[in-house]
TIPA-284334 format. One record per atom (N, C-alpha, C, CB): x, y, z. Coordinates in steps of 0.1 Angstrom, whole numbers, padded with zeros to 4 digits, always signed. Atoms other than C-alpha are relative to their C-alpha. Glycine has a CB too. Layout:
XYZ...
// end
This chain:
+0008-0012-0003+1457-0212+0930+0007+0010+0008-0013-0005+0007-0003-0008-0003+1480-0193+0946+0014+0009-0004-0001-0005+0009-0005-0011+0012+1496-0179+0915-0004+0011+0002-0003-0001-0015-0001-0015+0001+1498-0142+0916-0002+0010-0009+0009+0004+0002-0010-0003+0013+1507-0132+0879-0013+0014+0002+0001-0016-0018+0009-0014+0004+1476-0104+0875-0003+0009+0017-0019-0006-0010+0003-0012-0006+1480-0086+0910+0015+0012+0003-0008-0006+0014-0010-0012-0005+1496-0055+0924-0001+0005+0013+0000+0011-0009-0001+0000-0013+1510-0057+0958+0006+0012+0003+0007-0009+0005-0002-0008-0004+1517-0027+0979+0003-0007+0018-0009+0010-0006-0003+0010-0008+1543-0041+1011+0008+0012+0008+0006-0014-0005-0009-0014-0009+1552-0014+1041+0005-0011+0014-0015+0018+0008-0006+0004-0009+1579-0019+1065+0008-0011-0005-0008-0003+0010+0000+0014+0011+1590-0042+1034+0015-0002+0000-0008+0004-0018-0013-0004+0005+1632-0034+1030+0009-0014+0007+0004+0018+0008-0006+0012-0001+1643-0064+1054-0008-0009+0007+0011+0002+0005+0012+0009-0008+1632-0090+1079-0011-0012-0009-0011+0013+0008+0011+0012+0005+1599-0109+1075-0008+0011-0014-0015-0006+0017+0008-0007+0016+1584-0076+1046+0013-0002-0010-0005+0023+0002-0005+0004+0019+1615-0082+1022+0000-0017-0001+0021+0006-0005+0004+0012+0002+1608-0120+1025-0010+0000-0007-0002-0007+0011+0012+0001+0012+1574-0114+1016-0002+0003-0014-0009+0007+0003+0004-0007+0010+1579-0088+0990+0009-0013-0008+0004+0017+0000-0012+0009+0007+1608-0119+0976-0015-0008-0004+0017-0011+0013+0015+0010-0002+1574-0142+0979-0011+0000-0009-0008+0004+0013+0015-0006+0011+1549-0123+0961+0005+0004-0014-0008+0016+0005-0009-0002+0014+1576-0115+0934-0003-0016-0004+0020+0004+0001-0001+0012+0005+1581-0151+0931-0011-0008-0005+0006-0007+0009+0011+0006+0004+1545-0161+0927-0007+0012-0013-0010-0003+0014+0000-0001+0017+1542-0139+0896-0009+0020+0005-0015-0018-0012+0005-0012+0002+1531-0102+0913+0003+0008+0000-0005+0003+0003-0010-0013-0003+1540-0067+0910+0004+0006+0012-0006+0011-0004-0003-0005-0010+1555-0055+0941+0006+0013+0008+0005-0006+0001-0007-0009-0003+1559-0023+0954+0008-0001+0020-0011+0013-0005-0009+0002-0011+1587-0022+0982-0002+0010+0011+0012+0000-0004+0000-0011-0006+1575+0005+1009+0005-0001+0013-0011+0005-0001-0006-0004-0008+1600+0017+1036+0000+0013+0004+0008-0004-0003-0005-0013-0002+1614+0044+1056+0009+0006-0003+0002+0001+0008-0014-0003+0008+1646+0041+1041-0005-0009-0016+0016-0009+0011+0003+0003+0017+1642+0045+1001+0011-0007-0008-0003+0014-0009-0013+0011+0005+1677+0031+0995-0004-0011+0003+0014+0001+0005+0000+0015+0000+1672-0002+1008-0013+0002-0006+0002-0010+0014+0010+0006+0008+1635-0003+0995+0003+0001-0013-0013+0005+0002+0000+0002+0016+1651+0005+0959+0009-0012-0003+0005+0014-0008-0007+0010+0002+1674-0022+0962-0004-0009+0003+0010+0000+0003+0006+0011-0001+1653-0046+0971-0007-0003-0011-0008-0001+0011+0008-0002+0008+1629-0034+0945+0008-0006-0012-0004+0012+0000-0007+0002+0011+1658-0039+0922+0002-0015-0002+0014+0008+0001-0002+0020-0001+1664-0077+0929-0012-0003-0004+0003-0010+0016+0007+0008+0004+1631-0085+0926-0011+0007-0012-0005-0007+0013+0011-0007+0016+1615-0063+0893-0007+0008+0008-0014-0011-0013+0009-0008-0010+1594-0039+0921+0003+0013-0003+0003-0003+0014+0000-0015-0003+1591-0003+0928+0004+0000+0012-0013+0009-0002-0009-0001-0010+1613+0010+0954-0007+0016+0003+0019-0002-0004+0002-0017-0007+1594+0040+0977+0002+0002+0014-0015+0006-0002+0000-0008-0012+1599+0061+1009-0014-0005+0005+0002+0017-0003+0014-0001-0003+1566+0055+1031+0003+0001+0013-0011-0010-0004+0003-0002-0013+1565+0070+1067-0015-0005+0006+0001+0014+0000+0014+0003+0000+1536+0052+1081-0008+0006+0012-0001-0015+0000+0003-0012-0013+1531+0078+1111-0001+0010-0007+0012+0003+0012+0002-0012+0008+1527+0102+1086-0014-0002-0010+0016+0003-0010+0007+0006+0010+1494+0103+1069+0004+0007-0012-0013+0000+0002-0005-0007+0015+1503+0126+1039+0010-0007-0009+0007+0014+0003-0009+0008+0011+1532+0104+1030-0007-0014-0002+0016-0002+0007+0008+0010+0004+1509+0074+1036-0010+0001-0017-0009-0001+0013+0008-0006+0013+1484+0093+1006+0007+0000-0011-0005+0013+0001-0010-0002+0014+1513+0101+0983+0006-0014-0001+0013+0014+0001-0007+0009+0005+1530+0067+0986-0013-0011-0006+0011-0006+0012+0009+0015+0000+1497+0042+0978-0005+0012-0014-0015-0007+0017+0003-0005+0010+1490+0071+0951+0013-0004-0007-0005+0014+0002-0014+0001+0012+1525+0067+0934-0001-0019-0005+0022+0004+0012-0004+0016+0005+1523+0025+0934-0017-0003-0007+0007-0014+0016+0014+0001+0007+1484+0032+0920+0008+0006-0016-0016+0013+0009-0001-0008+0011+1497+0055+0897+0009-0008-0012+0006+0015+0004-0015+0012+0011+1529+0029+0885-0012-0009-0006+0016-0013+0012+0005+0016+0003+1508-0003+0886-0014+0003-0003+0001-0012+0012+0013+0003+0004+1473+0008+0879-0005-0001+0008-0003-0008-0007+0006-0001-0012+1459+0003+0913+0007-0014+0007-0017+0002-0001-0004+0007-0006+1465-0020+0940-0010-0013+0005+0005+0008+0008+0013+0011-0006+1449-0056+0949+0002-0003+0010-0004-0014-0006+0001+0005-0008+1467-0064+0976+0008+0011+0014+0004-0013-0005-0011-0008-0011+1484-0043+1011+0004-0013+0006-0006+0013+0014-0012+0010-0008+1508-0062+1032+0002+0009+0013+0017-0003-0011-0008-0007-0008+1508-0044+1064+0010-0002+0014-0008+0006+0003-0010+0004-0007+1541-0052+1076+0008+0011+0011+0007-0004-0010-0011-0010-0009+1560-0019+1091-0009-0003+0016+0000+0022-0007+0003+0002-0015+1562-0024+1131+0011+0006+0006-0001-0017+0005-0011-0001-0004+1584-0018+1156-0004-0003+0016+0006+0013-0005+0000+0006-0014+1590-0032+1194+0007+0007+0012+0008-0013-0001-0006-0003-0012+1597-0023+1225-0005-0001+0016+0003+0012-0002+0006+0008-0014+1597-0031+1263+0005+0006+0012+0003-0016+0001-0005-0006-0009+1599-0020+1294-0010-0001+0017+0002+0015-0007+0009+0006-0012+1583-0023+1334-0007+0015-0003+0008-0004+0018+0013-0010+0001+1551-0001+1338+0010+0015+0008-0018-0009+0012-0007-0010+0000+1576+0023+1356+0005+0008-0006+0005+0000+0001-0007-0004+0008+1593+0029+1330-0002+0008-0013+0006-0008-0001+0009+0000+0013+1569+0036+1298-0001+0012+0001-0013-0007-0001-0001-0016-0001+1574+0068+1287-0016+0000-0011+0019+0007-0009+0012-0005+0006+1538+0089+1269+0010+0000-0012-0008+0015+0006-0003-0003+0016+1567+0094+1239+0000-0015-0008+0016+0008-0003-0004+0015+0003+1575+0055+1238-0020-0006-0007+0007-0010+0021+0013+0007+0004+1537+0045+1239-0007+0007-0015-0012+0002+0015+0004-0004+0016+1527+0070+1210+0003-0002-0009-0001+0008-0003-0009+0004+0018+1555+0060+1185-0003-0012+0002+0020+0002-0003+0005+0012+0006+1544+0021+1190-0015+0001-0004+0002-0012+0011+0017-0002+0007+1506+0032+1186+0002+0006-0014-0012+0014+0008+0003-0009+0013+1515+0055+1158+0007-0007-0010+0004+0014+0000-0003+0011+0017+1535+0029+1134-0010-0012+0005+0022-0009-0004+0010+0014-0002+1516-0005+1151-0011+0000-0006-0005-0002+0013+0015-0004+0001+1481+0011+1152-0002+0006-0013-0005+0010+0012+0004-0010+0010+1478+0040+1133+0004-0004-0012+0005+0015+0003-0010+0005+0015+1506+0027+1102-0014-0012-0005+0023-0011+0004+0005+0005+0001+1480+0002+1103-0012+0002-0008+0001-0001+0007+0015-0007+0004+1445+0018+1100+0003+0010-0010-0009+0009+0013-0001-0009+0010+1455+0047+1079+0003-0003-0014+0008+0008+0003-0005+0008+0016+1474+0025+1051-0013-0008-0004+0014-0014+0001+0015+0008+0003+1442+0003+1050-0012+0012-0003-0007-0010+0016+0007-0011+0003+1420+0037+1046+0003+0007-0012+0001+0007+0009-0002-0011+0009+1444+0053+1019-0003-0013-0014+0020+0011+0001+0001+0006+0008+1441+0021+0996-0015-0007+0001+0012-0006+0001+0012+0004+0006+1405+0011+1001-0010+0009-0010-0007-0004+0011+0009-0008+0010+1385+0035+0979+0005-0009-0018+0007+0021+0002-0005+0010+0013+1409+0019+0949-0003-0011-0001+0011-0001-0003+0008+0013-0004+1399-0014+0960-0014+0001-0003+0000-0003+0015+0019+0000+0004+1360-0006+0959+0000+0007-0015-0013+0013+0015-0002-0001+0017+1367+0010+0926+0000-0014-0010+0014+0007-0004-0003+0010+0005+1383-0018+0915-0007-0014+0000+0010+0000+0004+0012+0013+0002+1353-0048+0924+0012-0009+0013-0002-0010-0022-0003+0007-0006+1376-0058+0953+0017-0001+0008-0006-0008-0008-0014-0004-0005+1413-0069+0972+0004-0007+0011+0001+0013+0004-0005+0009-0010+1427-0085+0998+0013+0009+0012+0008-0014-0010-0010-0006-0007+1446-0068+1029+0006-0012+0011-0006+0014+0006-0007+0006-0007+1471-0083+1050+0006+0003+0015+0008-0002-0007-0008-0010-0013+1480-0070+1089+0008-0010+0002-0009+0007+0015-0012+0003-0008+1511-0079+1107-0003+0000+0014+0011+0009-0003+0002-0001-0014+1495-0091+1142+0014-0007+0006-0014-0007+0006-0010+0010-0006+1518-0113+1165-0011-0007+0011+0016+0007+0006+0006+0005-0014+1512-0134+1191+0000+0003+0011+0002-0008+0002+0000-0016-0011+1518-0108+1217-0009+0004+0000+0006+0013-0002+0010+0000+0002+1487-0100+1206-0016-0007+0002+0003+0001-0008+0012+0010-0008+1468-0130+1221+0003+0000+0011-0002-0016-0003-0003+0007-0013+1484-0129+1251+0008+0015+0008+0011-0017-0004-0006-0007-0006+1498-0105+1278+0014-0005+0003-0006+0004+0008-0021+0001-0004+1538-0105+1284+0006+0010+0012+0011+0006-0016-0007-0012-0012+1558-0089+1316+0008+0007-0009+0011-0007+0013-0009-0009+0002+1572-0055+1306-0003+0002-0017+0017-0005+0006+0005+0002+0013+1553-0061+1272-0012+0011-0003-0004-0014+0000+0015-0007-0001+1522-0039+1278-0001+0007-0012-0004+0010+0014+0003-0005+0007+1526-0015+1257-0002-0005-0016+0005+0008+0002+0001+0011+0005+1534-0036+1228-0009-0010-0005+0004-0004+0005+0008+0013+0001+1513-0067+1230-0018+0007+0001+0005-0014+0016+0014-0005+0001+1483-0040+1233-0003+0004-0014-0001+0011+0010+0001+0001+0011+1490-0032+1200+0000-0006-0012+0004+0004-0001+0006+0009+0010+1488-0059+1185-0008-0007+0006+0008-0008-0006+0013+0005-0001+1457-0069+1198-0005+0009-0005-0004-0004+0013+0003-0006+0008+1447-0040+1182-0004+0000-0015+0004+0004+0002-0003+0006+0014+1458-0046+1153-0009-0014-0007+0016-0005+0001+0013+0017-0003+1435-0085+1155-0011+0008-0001-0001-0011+0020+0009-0005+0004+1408-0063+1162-0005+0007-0010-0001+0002+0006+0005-0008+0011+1408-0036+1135+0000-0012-0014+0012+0016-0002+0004+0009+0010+1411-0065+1113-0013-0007+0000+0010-0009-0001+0013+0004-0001+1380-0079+1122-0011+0011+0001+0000-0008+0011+0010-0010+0005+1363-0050+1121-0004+0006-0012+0003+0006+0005+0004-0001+0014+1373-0039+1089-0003-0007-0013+0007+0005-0003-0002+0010+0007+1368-0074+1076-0016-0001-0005+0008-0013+0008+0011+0003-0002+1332-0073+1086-0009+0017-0011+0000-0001+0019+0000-0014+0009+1328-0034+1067+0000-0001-0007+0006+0009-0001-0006+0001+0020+1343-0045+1036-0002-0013-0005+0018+0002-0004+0006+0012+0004+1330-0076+1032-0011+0002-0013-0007-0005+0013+0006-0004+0013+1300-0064+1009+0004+0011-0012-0011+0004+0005-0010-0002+0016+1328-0050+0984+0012-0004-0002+0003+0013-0005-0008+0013+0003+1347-0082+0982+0011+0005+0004+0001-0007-0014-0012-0001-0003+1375-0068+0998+0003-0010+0015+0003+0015+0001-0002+0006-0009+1389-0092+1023+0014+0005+0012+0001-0012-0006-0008-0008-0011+1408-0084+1055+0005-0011+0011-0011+0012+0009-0002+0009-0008+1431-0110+1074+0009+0011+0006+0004-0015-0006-0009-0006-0010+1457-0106+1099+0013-0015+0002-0012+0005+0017-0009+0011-0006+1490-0131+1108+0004+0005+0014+0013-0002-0008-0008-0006-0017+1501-0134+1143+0014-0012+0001-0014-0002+0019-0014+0004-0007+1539-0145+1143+0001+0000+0011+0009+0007-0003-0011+0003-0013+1557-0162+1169+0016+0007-0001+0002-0017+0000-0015-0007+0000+1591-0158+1173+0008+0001-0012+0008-0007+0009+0000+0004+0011+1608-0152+1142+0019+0008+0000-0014+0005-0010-0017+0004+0006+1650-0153+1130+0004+0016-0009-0001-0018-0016-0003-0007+0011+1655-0117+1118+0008+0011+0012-0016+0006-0012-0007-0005-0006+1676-0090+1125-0003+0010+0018+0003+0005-0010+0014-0006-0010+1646-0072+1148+0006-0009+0017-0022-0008-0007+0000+0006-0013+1653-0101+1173+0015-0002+0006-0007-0014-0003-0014-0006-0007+1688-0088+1182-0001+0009+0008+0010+0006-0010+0008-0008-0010+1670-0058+1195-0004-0007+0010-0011+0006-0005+0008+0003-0009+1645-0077+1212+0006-0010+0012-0011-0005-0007-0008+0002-0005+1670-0099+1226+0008+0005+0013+0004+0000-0007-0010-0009-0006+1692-0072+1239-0011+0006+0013+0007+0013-0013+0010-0004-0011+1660-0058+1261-0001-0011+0007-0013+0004-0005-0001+0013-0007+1653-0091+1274+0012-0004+0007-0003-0010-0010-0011-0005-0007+1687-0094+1286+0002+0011+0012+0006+0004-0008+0001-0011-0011+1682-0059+1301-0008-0003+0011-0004+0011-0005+0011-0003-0009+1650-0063+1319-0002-0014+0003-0013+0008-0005-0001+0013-0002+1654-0100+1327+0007-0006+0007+0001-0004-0007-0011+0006-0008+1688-0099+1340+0005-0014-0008-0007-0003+0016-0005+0009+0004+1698-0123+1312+0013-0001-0004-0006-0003-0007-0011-0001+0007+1731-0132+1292-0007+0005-0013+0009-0013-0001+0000-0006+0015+1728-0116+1254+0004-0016-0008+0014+0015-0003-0004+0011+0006+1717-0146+1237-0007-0014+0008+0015+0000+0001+0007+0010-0010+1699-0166+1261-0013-0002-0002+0000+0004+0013+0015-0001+0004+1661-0154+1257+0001-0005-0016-0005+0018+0002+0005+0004+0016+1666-0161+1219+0001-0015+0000+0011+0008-0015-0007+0016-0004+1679-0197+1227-0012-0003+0006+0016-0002+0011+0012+0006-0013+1651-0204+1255-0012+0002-0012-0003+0013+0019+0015+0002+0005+1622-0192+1231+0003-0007-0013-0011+0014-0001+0003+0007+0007+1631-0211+1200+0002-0017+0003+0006+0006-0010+0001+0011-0008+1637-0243+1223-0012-0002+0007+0008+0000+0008+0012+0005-0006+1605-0238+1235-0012-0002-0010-0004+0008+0010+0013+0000+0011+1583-0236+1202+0000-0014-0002+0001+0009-0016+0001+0014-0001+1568-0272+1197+0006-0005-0010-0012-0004+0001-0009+0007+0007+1582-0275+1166+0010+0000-0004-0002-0001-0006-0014+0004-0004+1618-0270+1178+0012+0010-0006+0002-0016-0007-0006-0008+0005+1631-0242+1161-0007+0017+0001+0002-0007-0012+0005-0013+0002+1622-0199+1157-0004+0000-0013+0011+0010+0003+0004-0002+0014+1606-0190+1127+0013+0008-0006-0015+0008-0002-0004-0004+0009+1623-0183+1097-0008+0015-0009+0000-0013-0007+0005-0005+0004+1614-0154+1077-0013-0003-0011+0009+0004-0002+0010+0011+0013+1602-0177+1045-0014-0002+0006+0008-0018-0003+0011+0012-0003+1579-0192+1069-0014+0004+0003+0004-0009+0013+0009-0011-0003+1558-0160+1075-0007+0002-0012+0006+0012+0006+0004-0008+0011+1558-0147+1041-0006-0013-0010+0015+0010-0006+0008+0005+0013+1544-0177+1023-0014+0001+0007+0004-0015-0006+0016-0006-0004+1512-0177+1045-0008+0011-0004-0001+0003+0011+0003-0013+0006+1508-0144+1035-0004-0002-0012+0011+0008+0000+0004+0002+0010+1507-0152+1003-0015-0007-0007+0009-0006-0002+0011+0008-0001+1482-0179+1007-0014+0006-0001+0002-0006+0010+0005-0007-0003+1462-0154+1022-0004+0014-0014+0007+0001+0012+0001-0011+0009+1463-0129+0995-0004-0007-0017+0017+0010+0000+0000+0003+0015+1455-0151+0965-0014-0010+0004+0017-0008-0008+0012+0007+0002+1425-0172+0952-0003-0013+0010+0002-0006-0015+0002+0011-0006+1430-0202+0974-0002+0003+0013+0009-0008-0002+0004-0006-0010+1420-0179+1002-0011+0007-0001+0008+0005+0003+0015-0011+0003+1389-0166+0987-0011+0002+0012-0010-0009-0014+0015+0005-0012+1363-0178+1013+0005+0005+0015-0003-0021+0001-0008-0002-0008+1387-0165+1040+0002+0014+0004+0011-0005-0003-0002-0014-0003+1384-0132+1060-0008+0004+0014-0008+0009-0013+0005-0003-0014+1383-0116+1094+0005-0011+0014-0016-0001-0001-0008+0006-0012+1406-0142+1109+0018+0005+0000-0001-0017-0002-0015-0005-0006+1439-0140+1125+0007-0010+0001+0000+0007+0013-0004+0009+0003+1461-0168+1113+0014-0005+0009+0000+0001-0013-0009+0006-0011+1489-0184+1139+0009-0009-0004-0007-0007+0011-0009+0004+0009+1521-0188+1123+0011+0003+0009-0001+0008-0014-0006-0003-0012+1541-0195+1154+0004-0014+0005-0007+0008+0009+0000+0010-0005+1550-0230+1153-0005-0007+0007+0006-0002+0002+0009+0009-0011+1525-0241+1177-0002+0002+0013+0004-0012+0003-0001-0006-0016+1532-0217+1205-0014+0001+0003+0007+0016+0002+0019-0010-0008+1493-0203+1206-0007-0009-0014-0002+0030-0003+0007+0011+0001+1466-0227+1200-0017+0010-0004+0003-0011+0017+0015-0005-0002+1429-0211+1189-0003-0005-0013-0004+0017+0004
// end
C-alpha cells in the first residue's frame, strides 16, 4: 500500500540532503517527481537520475512559488502530493539576531511553507483530494540555547500543519508534518561549524556528542527520513492527518 505508481509529487528544497533522498524515494515507489530547487542545475540532474522534472523554485518568492506548481501541474497533469522540504538554519545568542537573519528563516521556514501549500491546494480540491508533507524538526518541540529563532519556526511549521489539516479535511486532502532529529547531510557541516562557534567547541565534536546521544546510537541517515515520508503520502496513511510524526531515533518522546 505504499506503491506510488498513479501519483505526482511536487518536492521543494529537493536538489540534495534529506529532499533528493525523498525525491530518490518517491521515484523508487513508482511516482512522478518533480525536483524543486533554488539551483535548477542540480534540481535537473537529479531530475535526470531519477525520470523527474528538474525546476528553479524560490520559495520566498510567491510569484515563482505560482509559476513553479503551475509548470509541474501543467507537465504532470496536476499534483497529489507536496513535500515541503526547502529550509534553512541558523543560530546565534539573543544579542546577536539580526531583523535580516530572523526574516530570511521566517520567509523560507514559515512563509516557503504556507504559500507552497496555498499555490497547490485549489488543484488538489479540483482534483477530489492529496496529501501534503511539511518539514518540521524537533527543534520544533522543544527550545534550544542560541536556537530561538529557528526552533520557533519550526514550531510553526507543527502548527500550520494542524491547522491546515483541520481546513482541508472536508476535501480529503490530508496535511502531516515530520520532525527530524539529527540527520547525516551536508547541512550538518554548517550546523556543526556554529555550534563550535557559539559553544566554544572543536569542529566535530557537537556532531559526535548528538549522534552518541540518540537512543538508537547513531544520527539519522537521509534514507531514514525520506521513507516516512513516503508512508505518509500514500494509501497506507489514509486515516492519518494533522499529526507531526518523530523521526529522530527516540530523541523526543509524544
Amino acid at each position: 500500500m505504499t506503491r506510488l505508481d498513479d501519483k505526482r509529487v511536487l518536492i521543494t528544497g529537493a536538489a540534495r540532503g534529506i529532499g533528493a533522498a525523498t525525491a530518490r524515494a518517491f521515484a523508487a515507489a513508482g511516482a512522478e517527481v518533480a525536483v524543486a530547487d533554488l539551483s535548477e542545475a542540480e534540481a535537473q540532474t537529479l531530475a535526470r537520475e531519477i525520470g523527474g522534472l528538474g525546476l528553479a523554485m524560490d520559495v520566498t518568492d510567491l510569484d515563482a512559488i505560482r509559476a513553479g506548481v503551475a509548470q509541474v501541474e501543467a507537465e504532470f497533469g496536476g499534483i497529489d502530493v507536496l513535500v515541503n522540504n526547502a529550509g534553512i538554519f541558523n543560530m546565534a545568542p539573543i544579542e546577536e539576531i539580526t531583523p535580516e537573519d530572523y526574516r530570511r528563516q521566517y520567509d523560507v521556514n514559515v512563509g516557503g511553507t504556507l504559500f507552497t501549500c496555498q499555490a497547490v491546494v485549489p488543484g488538489m480540491k479540483a482534483r477530489g483530494g492529496g496529501a501534503i508533507i511539511n518539514f518540521a524538526s524537533q527543534a520544533g518541540r522543544r527550545g534550544e540555547p542560541n536556537i530561538a529563532v529557528y526552533c520557533s519556526t519550526k514550531a510553526a511549521v507543527i502548527s500550520i500543519t494542524q491547522s491546515l489539516a483541520l481546513e482541508l479535511a472536508p476535501d480529503n486532502i490530508r496535511v502531516n508534518a515530520i520532525a527530524p532529529g539529527v540527520v547525516d547531510t551536508p547541512m550538518w557541516e554548517v550546523v556543526d561549524g556554529l555550534f563550535a562557534k557559539y559553544e566554544n567547541r572543536e569542529v566535530g565534536e557537537k556532531k559526535r556528542l548528538v549522534g552518541e546521544a540518540v537512543p538508537l546510537g547513531h544520527m539519522g541517515r537521509p534514507e531514514e527520513i525520506a521513507d516516512p515520508c513516503v508512508f505518509l503520502a500514500s494509501d497506507a496513511a489514509r486515516y492519518i492527518t494533522a499529526q507531526c510524526l518523530n523521526v529522530d531515533g527516540g530523541n523526543w518522546m509524544s
